[in-house]
N, C-alpha and C positions, 0 to 999 in steps of 0.2 A: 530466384534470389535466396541464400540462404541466411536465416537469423538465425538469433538467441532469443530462445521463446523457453518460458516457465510454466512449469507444471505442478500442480500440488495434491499428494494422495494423502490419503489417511493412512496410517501405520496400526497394524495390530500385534504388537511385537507380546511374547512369550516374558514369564519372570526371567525369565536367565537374560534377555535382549533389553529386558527394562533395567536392571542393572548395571546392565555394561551401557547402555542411554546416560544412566543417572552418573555413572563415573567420568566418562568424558565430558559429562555438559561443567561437573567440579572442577576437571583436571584443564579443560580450556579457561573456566573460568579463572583459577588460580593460575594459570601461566597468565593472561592478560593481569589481574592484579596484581599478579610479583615482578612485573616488568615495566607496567605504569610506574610501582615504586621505584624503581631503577629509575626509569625515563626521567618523573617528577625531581628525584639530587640530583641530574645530571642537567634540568632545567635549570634549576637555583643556583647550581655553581656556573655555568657556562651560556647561559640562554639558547642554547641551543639542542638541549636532550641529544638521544641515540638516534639508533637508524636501523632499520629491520635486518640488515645484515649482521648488523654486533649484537643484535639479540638471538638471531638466528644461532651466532656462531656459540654462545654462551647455554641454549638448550639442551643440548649433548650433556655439557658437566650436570648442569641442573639432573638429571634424571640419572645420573650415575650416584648421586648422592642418596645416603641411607633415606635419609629423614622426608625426598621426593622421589625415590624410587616408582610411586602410583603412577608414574606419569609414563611408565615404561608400561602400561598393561592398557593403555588407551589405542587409536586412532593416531599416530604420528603426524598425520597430514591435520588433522582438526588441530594440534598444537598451534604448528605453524600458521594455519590461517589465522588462530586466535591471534597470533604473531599481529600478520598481514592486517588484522583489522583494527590494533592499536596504531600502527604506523599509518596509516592512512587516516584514524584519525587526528593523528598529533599534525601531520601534513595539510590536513583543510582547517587545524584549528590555529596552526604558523601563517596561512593564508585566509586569515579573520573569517571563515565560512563556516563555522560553530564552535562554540564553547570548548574548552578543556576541558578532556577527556577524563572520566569519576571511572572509580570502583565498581566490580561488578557485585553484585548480590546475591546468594541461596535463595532470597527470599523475594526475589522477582517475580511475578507472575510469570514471564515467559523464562524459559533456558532451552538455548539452542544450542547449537557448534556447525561447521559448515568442513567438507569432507572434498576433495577432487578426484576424479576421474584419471588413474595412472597407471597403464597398462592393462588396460583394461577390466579393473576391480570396482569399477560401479555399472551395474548394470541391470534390467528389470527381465524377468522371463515370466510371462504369463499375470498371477496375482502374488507373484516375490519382489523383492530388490535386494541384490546384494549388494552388501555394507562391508566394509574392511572392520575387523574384530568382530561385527555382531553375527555376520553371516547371513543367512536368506532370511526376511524380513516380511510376513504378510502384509498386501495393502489392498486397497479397494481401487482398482485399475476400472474405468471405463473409458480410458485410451487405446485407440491401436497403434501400440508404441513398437516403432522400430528404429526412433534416432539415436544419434549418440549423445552420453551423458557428459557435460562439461565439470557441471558440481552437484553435490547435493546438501542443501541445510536442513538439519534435523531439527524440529523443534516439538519442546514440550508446552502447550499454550498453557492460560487460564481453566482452563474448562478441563484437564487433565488428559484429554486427546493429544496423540501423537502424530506426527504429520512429516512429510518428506514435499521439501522443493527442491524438484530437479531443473535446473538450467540444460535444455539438450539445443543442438546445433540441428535446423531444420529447415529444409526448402520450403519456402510459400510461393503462389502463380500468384500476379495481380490477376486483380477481377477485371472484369469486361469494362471497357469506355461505356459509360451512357450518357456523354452529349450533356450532361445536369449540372448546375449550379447552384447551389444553396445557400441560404442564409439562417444561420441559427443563435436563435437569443434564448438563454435560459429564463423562464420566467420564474412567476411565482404561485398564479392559478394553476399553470402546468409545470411540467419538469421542463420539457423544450421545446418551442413553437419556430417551423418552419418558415421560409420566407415565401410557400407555397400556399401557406393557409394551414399545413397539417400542423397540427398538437397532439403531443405525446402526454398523459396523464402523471400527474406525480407518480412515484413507488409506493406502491399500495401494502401496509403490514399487515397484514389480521389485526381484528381486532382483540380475539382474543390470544394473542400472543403479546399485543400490547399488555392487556391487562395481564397477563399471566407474568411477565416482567414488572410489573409497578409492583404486586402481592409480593415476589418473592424479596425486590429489594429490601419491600417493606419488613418482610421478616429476615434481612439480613441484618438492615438496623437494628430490628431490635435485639437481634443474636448478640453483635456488636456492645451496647450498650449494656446488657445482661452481663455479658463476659468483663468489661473492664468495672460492672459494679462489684462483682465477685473477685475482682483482683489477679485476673486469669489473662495471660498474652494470644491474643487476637491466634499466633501461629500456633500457641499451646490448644486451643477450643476446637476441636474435632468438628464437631455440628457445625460451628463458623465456618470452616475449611471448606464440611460437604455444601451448605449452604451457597460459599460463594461460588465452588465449583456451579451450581446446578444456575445461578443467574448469569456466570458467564456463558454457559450452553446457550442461554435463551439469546443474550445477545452475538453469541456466532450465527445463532438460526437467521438475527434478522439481519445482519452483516451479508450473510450467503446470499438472503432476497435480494438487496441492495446489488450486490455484484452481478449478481446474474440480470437484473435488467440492464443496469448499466451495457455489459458485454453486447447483450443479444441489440441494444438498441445502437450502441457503437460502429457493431460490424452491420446494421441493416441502413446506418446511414451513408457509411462506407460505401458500401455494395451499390446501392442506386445515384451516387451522386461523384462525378469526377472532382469538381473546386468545392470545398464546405469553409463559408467564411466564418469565424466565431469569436467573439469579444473577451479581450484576456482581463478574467475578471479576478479581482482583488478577492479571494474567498476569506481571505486569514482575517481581512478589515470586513468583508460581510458576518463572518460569526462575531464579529462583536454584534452586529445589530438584535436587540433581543428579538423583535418580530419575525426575523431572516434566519435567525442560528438554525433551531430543531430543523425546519424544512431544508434546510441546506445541510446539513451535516448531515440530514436524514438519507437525503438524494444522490449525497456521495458524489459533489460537484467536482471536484478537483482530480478525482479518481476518472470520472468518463471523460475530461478534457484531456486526460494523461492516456487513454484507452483510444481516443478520437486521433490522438496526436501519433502514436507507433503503428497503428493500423493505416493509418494511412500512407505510413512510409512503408509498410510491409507490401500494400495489396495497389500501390502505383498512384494512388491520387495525392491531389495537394490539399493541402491544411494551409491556411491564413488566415493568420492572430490581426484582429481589430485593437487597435489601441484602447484603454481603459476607459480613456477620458473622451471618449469619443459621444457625441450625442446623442445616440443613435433614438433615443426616446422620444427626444427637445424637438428633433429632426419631423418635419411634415414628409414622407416619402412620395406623397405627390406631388409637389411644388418646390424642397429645398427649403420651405421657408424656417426660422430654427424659433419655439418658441419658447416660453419660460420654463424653471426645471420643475416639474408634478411630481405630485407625491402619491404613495407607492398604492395611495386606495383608489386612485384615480386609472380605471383599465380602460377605458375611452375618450374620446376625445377631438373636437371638432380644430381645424388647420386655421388661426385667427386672418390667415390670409386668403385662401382658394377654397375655405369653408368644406374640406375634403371631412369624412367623419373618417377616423382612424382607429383601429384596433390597437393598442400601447405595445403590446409582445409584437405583433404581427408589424407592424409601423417598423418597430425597431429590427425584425429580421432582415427585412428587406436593404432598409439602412446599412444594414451590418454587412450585406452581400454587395450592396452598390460601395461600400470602402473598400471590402477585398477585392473588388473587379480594381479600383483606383490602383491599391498599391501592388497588387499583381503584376499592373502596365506597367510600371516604374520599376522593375527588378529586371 
């Protein structure tokens, strides 16, 4: 089977490559701002804005012009994607799927631009990639990369790290049948408890990497606080700058942990179980709950059910979503019988009908695997 599978390196691009970085991430950004303003009169007069082709067609003049000349010393193909990426969002914001599209900022934390693969001018050899205008590009490769490149976006994060995602087109084999059915309930003692009995433990941070983040916040506020008692812009305070670079590091560090268990625990569920049924859970209405937010956001819920959900269409098994509302807790798994809704300190609990003793997480996986067997029959 061949997908589209993403890969992300680190960049250790040269003064002359950070440069020529820093002018395209302005020169897309200001082609998407000067073409929003176009779009936005052409909203107000007509309700209907442009369309990526009349902006396309209008790019050419733009950059024959004295006064936007810079935009001839970029990436040609990042213009145009900048193009591609306002129209698509004016097109899902015509189709009520998010807000109208704002202004882009210098002063983002992130600046990116995204680049295509055309005639063969993206491409990696060893610890390079080459880039159209930058040229060969160090990165930290622990891939053995031999597929082809479809795009690549470059970004500058927080943390002042450079970074390249490449989209490449890539055969995956499914994994072997193992005859296995699962059932999987995210809990709350643990990250995820099987309908087998196993539990996987929450994602574990250091703790001293905990604390080594609370310290630095702490002296970002007061960087913060310091600077606007002095009358100083947060962008103008150097130390503020270094400062918050160095706590966004910490939180990529713990971002990195998060991902990689997710992964490693996604593809190991993958791998041993053909049907894995899983409850499609409201995550966006569980971060409000104060008790739920930190462990959940921590855990990176929404991320392994997205990781659960393409690996399985990659490597040949099925994935079924248990409805939301579904009981799976209320539910006695020995008997059917459905009893009152508990609350969330209650992790045991006796069946008021067949007096079965149940495990709350474990109770519920089973639940969750005996609906997906239901709606499975039914397709």
């Amino acid at each position: 089977m061949i997908i589209n599978k993403a890969y992300e390196f680190r960049l250790y691009p040269n003064k002359k490559q950070k440069e020529m970085f820093a002018k395209t991430f302005g020169s897309a950004r200001f082609v998407y701002n000067h073409f929003l303003n176009l779009w936005n009169k052409e909203y107000e007069e007509t309700k209907k804005g442009l369309s990526y082709s009349k902006c396309s067609a209008i790019l050419p003049k733009l950059k024959s012009e004295d006064a936007t000349s810079f935009l001839k010393e970029v990436d040609s193909i990042a213009l145009q994607s900048s193009l591609r990426d306002l129209a698509n969002a004016f097109s899902r914001f015509f189709k009520k799927q998010n807000n109208k599209p704002v202004f882009k900022s210098k002063l983002n934390n992130i600046q990116s631009y995204k680049t295509k693969n055309t005639n063969n001018n993206l491409y990696i050899r060893g610890n390079y990639i080459k880039l159209p205008k930058v040229g060969f590009v160090k990165l930290k490769n622990s891939h053995n990369f031999d597929s082809k490149i479809i795009n690549v976006t470059i970004k500058l994060d927080s943390s002042g790290h450079y970074y390249a995602s490449a989209l490449v087109e890539e055969k995956v084999n499914p994994f072997p049948l193992t005859k296995s059915n699962v059932g999987i309930d995210i809990g709350l003692d643990d990250f995820v408890v099987l309908s087998d009995g196993t539990k996987y433990q929450n994602i574990i941070v250091p703790e001293d990497l905990r604390n080594k983040l609370t310290r630095e916040q702490k002296r970002l506020s007061r960087m913060s606080e310091g600077a606007k008692a002095r009358g100083v812009k947060l962008i103008d305070s150097k130390n503020y700058q270094k400062q918050k670079k160095k706590v966004a590091r910490i939180y990529k560090k713990i971002r990195n942990i998060v991902s990689d268990y997710t992964n490693k625990l996604s593809t190991e569920l993958i791998k041993n179980h053909d049907l894995l049924c899983i409850e499609s859970l409201n995550v966006e209405h569980m971060l409000k709950n104060k008790y739920l937010s930190k462990s959940i956001s921590e855990a990176s819920i929404s991320n392994f059910m997205r990781k659960l959900e393409y690996k399985a269409r990659w490597y040949g098994k099925k994935l079924v979503k248990v409805d939301t509302y579904y009981p799976s807790t209320q539910t006695c798994s020995s008997c059917g019988h459905v009893d009152g809704k508990k609350a969330l300190h209650i992790r045991s609990w006796k069946c008021s009908k067949c007096n079965a003793s149940l495990d709350r997480d474990i109770n519920a996986s089973i639940n969750i695997l005996n609906e997906g067997l239901r709606i499975l029959s039914q397709t």
